[in-house]
C-alpha positions in Angstrom: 84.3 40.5 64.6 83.7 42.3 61.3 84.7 39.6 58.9 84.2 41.5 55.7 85.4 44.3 52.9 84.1 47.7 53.6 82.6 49.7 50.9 82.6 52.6 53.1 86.6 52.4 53.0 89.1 54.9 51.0 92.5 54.9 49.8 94.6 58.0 49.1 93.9 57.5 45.7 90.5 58.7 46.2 91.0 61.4 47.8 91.7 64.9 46.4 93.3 67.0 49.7 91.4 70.6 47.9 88.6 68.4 48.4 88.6 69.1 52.1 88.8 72.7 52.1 85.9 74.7 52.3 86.5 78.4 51.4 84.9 81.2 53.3 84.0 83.8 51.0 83.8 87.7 51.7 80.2 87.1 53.5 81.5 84.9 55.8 84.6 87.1 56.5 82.3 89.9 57.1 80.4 87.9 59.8 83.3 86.4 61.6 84.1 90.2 61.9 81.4 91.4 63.3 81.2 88.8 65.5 84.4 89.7 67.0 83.2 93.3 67.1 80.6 92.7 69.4 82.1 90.1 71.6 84.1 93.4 72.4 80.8 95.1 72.8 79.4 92.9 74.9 82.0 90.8 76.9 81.5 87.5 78.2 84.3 84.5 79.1 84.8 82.4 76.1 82.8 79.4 77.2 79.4 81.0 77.2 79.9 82.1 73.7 77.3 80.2 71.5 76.2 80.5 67.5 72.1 82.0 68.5 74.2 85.8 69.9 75.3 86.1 66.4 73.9 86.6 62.8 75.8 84.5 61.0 73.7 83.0 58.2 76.5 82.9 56.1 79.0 81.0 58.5 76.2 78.6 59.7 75.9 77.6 55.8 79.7 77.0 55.6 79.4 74.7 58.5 76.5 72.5 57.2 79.2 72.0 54.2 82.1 70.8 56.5 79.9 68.8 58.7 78.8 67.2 55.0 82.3 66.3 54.6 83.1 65.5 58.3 79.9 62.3 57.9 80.8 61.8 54.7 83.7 60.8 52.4 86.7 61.5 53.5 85.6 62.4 57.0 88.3 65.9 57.0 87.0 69.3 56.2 89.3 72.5 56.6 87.7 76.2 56.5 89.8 78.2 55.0 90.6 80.9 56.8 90.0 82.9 59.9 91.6 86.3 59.1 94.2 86.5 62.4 95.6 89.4 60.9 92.7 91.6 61.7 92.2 89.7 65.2 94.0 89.0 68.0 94.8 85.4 69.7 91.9 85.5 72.1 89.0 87.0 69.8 90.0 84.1 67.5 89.9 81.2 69.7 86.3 82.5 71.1 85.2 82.8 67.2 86.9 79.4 67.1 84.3 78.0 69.7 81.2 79.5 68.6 82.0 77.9 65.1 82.3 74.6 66.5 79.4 74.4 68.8 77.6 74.8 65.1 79.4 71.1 64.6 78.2 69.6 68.1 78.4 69.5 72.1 82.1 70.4 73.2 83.1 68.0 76.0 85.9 68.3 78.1 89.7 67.2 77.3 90.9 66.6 80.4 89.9 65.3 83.8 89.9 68.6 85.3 87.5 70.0 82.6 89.3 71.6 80.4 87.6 72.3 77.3 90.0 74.7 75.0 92.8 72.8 74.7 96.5 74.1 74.1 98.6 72.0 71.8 102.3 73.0 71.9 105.5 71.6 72.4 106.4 72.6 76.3 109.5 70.9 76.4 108.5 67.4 78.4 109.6 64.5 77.7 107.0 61.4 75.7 106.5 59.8 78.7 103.9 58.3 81.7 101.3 61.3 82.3 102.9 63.7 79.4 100.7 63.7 76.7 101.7 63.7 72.9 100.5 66.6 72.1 102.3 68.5 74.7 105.3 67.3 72.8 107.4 67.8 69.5 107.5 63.7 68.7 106.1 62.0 65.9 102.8 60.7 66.8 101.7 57.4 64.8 98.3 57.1 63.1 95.8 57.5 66.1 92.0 58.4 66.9 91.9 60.9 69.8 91.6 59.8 73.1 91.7 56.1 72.3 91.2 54.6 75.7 88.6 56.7 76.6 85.1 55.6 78.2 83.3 57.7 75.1 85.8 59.1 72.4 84.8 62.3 71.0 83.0 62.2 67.8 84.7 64.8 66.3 87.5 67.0 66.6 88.7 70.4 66.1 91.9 71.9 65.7 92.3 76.1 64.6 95.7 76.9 64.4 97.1 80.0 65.9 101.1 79.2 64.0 102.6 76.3 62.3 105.5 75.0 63.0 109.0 76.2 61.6 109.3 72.8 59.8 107.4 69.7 60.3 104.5 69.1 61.9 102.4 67.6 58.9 99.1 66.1 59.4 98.4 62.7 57.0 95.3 61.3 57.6 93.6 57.1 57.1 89.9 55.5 56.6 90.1 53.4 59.7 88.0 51.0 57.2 90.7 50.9 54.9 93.0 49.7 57.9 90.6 47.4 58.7 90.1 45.9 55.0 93.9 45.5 54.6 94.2 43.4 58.2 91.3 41.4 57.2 92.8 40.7 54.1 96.8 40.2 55.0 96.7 40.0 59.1 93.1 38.0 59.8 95.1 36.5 62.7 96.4 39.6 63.8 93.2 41.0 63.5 91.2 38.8 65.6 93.5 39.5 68.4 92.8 43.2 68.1 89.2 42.5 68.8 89.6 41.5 72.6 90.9 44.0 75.0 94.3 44.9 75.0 95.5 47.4 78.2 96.0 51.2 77.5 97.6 53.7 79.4 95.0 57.0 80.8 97.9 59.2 80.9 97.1 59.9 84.0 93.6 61.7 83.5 91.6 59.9 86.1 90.6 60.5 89.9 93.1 60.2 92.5 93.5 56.7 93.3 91.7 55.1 90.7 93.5 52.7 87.6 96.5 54.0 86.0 95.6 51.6 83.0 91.9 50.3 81.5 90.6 47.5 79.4 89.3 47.9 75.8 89.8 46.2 72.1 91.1 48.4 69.5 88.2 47.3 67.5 84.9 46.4 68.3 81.8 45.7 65.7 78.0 46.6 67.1 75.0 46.8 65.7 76.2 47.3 61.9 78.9 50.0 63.1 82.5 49.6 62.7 84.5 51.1 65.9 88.1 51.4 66.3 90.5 52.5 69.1 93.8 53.5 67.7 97.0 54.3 69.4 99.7 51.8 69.4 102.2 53.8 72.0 99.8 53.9 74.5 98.8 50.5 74.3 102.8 49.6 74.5 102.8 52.2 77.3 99.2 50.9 78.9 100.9 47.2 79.5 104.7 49.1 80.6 102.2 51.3 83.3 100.9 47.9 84.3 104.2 46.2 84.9 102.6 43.0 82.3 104.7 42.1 79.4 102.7 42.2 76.1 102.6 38.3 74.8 103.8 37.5 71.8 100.1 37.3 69.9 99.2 40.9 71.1 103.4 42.4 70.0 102.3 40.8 66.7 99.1 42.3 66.7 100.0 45.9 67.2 103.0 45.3 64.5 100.2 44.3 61.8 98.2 47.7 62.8 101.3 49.7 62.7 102.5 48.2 59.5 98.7 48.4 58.0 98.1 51.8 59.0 102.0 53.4 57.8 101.4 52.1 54.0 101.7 54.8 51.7 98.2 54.0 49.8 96.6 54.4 52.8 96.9 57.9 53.7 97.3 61.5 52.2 99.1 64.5 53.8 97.0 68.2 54.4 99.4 70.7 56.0 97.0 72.8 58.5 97.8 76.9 57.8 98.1 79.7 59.6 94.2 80.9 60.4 92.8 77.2 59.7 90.1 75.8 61.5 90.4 71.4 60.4 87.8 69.1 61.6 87.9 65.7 61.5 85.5 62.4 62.1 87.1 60.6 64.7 85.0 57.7 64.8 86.2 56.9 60.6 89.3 59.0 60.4 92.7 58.0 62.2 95.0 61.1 61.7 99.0 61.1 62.0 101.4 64.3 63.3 105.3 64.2 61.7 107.8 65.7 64.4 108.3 69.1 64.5 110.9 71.7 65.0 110.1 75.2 66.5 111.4 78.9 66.2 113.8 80.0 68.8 111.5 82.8 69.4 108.7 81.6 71.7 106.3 83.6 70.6 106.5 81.7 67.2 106.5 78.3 68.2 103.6 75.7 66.9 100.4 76.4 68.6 97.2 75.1 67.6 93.7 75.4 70.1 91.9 72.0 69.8 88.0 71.2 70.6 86.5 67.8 71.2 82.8 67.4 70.2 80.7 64.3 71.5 76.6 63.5 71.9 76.8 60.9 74.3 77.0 60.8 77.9 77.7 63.9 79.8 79.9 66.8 78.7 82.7 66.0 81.6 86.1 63.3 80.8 84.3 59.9 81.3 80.9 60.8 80.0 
């Protein structure tokens, strides 16, 4: 256990949310557009895309800036903006994925491989092999894919529409979180350093564990790790059919508290045309609920990438 402050931590007071954005100029613009252009001229499906069929000098510089901000403080960077009205849905999700294989290795999102990943409100209900993000609920302050074998590095979200109202993004230093349990939960955050069981949400083989083992945070060789995602740890022990004790229900009340404090986090709206990327290793990131336009053609949809090193590309690594 990590038994000490983190300088690396930040509170919202130190973060400036223009600070994240990274503004493509009319070079960039210019680029993305002729990218497009020939992806027309010389079709291929979207996954085969890759940043060396393009000249895109200026774009490539843009992304050395966000991955700046993505390893360093605050661990967010938002380009700003792909110009939708000039491309349709599908030339901006592939201009989506070339961008981000700039950042990293895409790995899949799912068990069945799944690598561009819809998020939109489909009408299920929060439950047992229903994801979050295929839902209009809040989601609490989280890392992506929290009781995964490897958790993506980073991740990618471009947004296609926002929602008619809701739907904010507020993001935390998981250091920060840490700090303040060391400081007024050390008890609480002892606990959180031996496994706890989390729900898979069903993305596993046939047959195999509905629920696996893991900590929510783990300290190795000098590097701070954390798994966060109270719901599906609640959910991981109600899969299980084991009632949480009383030191773990404590535990995960601490976190929740911790992480929900006002000076933790800070909000950033994600736009029309936006591609955000965000550390998840040192960010945790937060979603409000959400309502969407009658229409369905306007309802929330953003297209989300996962980017990891480790392992292979597939689920598990």
């Amino acid at each position: 256990m990590l038994d000490e402050h983190v300088e690396r931590a930040w509170l919202a007071a130190d973060v400036e949310s223009t600070d994240c954005v990274v503004m493509l100029d009319d070079v960039a613009r210019d680029e993305l557009l002729q990218m497009v252009q020939r992806m027309h001229d010389e079709p291929l499906p979207v996954l085969l895309r890759a940043p060396e069929q393009f000249h895109i000098p200026a774009l490539r510089d843009f992304l050395v800036r966000a991955r700046g901000l993505l390893d360093g403080h605050p661990g967010i960077a938002v380009i700003d903006r792909l110009p939708l009205a000039t491309m349709d849905v599908d030339d901006a999700v592939a201009v989506f994925w070339v961008l981000g294989k700039l950042l990293g290795r895409p790995v899949a999102q799912k068990w069945d491989g799944t690598m561009l990943y819809d998020v939109m409100d489909k009408g299920e209900r929060y439950s047992y092999g229903v994801r979050g993000s295929y839902t209009n609920v809040e989601l609490l302050f989280h890392t992506d894919n929290a009781f995964a074998v490897a958790q993506p590095d980073y991740v990618a979200l471009l947004c296609i529409r926002p929602a008619l109202k809701g739907g904010v993004s507020r993001f935390c230093s998981i250091y920060a979180v840490h700090n303040r349990l060391l400081a007024e939960y050390p008890r609480e955050l002892e606990r959180l350093y031996r496994c706890v069981l989390w729900d898979r949400q069903a993305e596993h083989a046939e047959g195999a564990p509905k629920v696996t083992k893991a900590p929510v945070f783990s300290y190795d060789e000098g590097r701070l790790s954390a798994r966060l995602n109270v719901s599906l740890v609640r959910k991981g022990y109600e899969v299980a059919g084991v009632e949480i004790d009383s030191e773990t229900r404590a535990a995960l009340t601490a976190l929740e508290t911790v992480a929900d404090h006002p000076d933790l986090w800070f909000e950033l709206p994600i736009e029309r045309g936006q591609v955000q990327f965000l550390n998840n290793r040192d960010v945790a990131h937060y979603r409000s609920e959400f309502t969407d336009d009658d229409i369905p053609e306007r309802k929330r949809h953003l297209v989300r990438t996962w980017y990891r090193e480790r392992g292979l590309p597939s689920y598990d690594a």
